[in-house]
C-alpha positions, 0 to 999 in steps of 0.5 A, spaced: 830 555 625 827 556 632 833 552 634 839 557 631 835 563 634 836 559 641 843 559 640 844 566 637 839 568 644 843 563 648 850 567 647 847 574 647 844 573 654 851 568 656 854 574 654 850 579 657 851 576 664 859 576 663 859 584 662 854 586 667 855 581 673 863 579 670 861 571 671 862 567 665 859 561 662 861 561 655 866 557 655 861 552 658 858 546 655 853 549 650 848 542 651 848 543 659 847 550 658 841 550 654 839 545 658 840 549 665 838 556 661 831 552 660 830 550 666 831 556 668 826 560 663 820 556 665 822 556 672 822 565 671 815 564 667 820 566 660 817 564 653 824 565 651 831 567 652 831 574 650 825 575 656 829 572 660 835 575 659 831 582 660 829 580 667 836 578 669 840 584 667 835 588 669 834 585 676 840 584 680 837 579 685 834 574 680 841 574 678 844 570 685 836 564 684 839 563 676 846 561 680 843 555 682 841 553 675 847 554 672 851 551 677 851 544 679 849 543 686 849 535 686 854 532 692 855 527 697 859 525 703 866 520 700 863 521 693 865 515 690 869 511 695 874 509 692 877 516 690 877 517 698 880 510 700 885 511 695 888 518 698 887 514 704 893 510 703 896 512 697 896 520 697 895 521 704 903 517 706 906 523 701 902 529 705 905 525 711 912 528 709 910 536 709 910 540 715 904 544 712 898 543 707 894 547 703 888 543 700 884 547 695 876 543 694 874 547 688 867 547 687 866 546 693 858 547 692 854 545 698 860 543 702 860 534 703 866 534 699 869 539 703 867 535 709 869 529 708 876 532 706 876 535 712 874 529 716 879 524 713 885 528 715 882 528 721 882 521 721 889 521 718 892 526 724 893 531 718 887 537 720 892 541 724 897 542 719 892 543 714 888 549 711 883 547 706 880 552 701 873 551 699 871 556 693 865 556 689 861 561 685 854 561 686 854 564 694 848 560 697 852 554 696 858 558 699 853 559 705 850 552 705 858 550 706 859 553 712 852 552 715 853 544 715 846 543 715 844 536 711 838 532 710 837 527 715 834 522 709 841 522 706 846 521 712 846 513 711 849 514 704 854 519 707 855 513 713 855 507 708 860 512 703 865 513 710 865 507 711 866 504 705 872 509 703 876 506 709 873 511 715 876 510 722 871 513 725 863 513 725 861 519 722 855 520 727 861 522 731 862 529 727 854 531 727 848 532 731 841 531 728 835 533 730 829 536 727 830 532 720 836 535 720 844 534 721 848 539 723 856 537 722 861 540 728 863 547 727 870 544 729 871 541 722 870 549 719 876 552 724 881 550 718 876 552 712 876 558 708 871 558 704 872 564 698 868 566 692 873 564 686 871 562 679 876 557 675 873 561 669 876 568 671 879 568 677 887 567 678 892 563 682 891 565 690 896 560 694 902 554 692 897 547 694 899 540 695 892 537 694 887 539 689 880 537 688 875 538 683 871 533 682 865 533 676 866 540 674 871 540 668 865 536 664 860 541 664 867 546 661 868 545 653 874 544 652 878 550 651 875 553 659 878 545 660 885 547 658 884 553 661 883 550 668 888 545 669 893 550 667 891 553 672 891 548 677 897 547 674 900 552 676 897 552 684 900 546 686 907 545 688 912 540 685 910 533 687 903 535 688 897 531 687 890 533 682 884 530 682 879 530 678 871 527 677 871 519 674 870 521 667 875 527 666 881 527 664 887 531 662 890 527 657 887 533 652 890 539 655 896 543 654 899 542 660 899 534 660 905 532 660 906 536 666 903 531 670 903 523 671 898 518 672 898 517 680 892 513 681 889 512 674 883 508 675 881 514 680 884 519 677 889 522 681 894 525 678 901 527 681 905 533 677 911 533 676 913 525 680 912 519 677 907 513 681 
């Protein structure tokens, strides 16, 4: 019984949040939710959910600290190498071939996927023809984007990661450290917007050739993850390139067929073309 009266507060206070803020994490997996929203309570003093979502509703401010509860905020640079070798030599020859590129990073979080996007078209001779669009909903993650800044303990992971995934160039060539800290070049924001949009709610906003969005599908069930790769879908161009986290997949989506398997193991996907 504890357990159903958590749920049954759980979706009042879910809904709660959609009409007096308009985000929207009902669709949103009901195990990692319950496991957030728990961390959340303790973390806020609550004894349950309802006094949690009084607090929530009531307080504006506390709204933007549970942001970073229910949004994940786990990312490295060139996350999984052979994702990043695999648009090197295998997506990066098809971009060569556009006189522009819209790169869409959604979810971008704190920004080390966005940079490392940006560094690899660096590398590539792509960063000039090239806008990125980095979105988030969580607004202190939007601001820690644009800063830049990451701890100093986690550069060698960043470096081993760059040069793993076929790196041309040491990555310290992009940061300067100093004070524990590594703050990377403002350069590598000059062809960056960065935008609050939520895969929930929001629209398409432009025509891409690339889209990443790695590791957020999972936390979706499976009706807000067939609502997200029909909108992906319908923002990339024809012959354009999805990719998506090591264990996401599309295959259960109403817009499937509109897609081939480019790079299976690494699950990059090309709509409308064939390998």
């Amino acid at each position: 019984m504890p357990d159903k009266i958590e749920d049954i507060e759980i979706h009042l206070l879910l809904e709660g949040i959609y009409r007096q803020y308009h985000y929207d994490f009902r669709g949103y997996s009901m195990a990692s939710v319950k496991r957030r929203l728990l961390q959340a309570r303790t973390h806020f003093g609550c004894a349950t959910f309802s006094a949690l979502q009084e607090k929530v509703l009531h307080n504006p401010v506390m709204l933007e600290e549970l942001l970073s509860y229910m949004t994940v905020q786990v990312s490295e640079f060139f996350r999984d190498p052979s994702y990043f070798r695999a648009l090197r030599e295998k997506v990066i020859p098809h971009l060569r071939t556009y006189p522009s590129l819209k790169i869409w990073i959604a979810g971008c979080s704190s920004g080390e996927e966005l940079y490392s996007f940006v560094i690899l078209f660096r590398e590539e001779g792509l960063e000039e023809k090239s806008i990125f669009y980095a979105t988030d909903i969580n607004p202190d993650a939007l601001r820690k984007a644009q800063a830049g800044v990451y701890a100093l303990d986690r550069i060698q992971l960043f470096t081993e990661n760059h040069r793993n995934s076929g790196g041309k160039s040491s990555l310290s060539d992009y940061y300067t450290a100093g004070y524990g800290a590594a703050t990377f070049d403002k350069s590598l924001r000059q062809r960056v917007v960065f935008s609050d949009h939520s895969l929930v709610t929001d629209a398409v906003f432009a025509e891409m050739q690339l889209i990443s969005c790695r590791n957020v599908l999972i936390y979706f069930d499976r009706p807000l993850q067939d609502r997200v790769i029909g909108l992906f879908n319908d923002s990339l161009e024809r012959k354009g390139f999805l990719g998506l986290g090591s264990k996401e997949s599309i295959r259960f989506s109403s817009s499937a067929a509109a897609f081939s398997d480019f790079s299976r193991e690494e699950k990059i996907f090309q709509k409308g073309g064939t390998p």
